[in-house]
N, C-alpha and C positions, 0 to 999 in steps of 0.2 A: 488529575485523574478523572477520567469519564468512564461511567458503568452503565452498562444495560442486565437485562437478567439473565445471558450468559458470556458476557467477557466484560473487559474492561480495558480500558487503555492508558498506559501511565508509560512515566519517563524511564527510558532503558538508564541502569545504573551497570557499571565497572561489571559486577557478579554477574550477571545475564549476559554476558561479552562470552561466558563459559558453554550455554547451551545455544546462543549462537553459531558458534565456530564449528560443533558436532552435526551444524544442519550440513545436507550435499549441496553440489550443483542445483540450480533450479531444473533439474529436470525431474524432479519427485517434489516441485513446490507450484502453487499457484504463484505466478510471479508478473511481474508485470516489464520483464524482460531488463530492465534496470539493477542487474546482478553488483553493477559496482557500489549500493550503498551496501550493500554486505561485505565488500571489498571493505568498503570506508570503513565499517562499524568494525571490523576486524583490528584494523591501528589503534593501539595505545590511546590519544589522546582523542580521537574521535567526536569523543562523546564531552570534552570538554569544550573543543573547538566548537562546535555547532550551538553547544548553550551559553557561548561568550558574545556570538554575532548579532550587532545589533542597528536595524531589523534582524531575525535570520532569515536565513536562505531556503533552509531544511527545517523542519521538525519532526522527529522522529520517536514512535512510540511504542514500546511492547503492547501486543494483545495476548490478556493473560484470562485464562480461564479461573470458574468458580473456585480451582483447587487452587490458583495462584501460580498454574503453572506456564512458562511461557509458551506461547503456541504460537506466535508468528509476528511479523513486524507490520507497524504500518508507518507511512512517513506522506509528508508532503515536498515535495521538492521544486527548484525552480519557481523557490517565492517568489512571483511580481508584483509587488508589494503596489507599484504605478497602478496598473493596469488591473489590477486585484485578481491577480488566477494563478494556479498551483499544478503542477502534473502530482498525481496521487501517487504512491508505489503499497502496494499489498505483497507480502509471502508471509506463505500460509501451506506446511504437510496440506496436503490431498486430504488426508485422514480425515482433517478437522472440519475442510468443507460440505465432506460427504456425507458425515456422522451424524452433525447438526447445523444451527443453523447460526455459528456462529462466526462467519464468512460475510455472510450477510449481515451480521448485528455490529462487526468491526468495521465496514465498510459504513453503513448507519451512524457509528459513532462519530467517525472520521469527516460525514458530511455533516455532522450537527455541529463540530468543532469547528471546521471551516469556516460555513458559513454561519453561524450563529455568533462564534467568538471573534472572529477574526475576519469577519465581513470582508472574505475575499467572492466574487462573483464567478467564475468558471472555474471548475476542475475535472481536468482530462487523467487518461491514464492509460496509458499502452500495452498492448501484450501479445506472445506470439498466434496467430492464426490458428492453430493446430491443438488450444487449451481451450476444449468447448466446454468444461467444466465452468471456467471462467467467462465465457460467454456468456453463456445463461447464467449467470449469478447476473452480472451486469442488466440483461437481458429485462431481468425478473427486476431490479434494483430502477429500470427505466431508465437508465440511459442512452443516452444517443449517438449512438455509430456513424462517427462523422468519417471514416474511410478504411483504407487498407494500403499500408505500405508493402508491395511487391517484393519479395527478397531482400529484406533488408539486412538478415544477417545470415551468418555461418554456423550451422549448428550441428556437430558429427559430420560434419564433407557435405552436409546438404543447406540449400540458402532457405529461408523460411521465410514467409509474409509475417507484417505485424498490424494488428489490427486497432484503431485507437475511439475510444467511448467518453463521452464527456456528460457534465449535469450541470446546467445555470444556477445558481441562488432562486430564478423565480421558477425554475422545475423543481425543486426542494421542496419535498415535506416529509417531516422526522414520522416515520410508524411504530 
């Protein structure tokens, strides 16, 4: 478990599978367009399979507020364990990002784990174009906007850009 002074980040267990399932579509989540690890997290065995793998692939963590309640996931996925780098995945209600600042303190956490535990070197992280909420969080977190994918997906009959942000181990500094 990693804490800051407002969330924390620990291992999702079987019972938080419950308030998972109740979240929507990302389209009322900060997301990083990677909807299928909610897909994943939804099967049964999930959460066994990913903490059997060894390296793993994925690591994946509730971000739970001071009251212990879950407010949203973070994971790293497409561990290259060779090459040491990670694509990030965040969801997170709107609510939680807007309220305070604990958006930002999850994502914080999630770079001091990284690269502090697990001295992996790059992590990126994708998301649609059109979530400037999530931009500027990024923005403000200093990351680096390495481009834009054009239409990459389908979203309500309409194609969407995605836009993708990354952080070196030597741009890292925990605040």
């Amino acid at each position: 478990m990693f804490e800051g002074k407002s969330v924390k980040l620990k291992a999702l267990e079987q019972n938080d599978l419950i308030f998972i399932r109740q979240w929507k579509r990302p389209v009322n989540l900060i997301s990083s367009i990677e909807y299928e690890i909610l897909e994943k997290i939804y099967q049964k065995n999930y959460l066994r399979t990913i903490s059997s793998a060894n390296p793993p692939k994925e690591i994946v963590f509730g971000i739970f507020n001071k009251k212990n309640i879950l407010i949203g996931i973070s994971a790293l996925t497409q561990i290259d364990w060779k090459n040491h780098n990670s694509k990030m995945i965040m969801y997170m209600p709107i609510k939680y990002t807007q309220k305070t600042n604990e958006a930002h303190e999850s994502v914080m956490l999630l770079l001091k784990y990284s690269f502090d535990e697990l001295n992996l070197h790059r992590l990126y992280i994708e998301f649609a174009s059109f979530t400037t909420t999530t931009i500027k969080l990024f923005q403000k977190l200093k990351f680096t906007c390495e481009g834009e994918f054009v239409e990459k997906y389908l979203e309500n009959g309409k194609w969407c850009n995605t836009i993708v942000f990354s952080k070196l181990h030597t741009e890292y500094v925990y605040d």
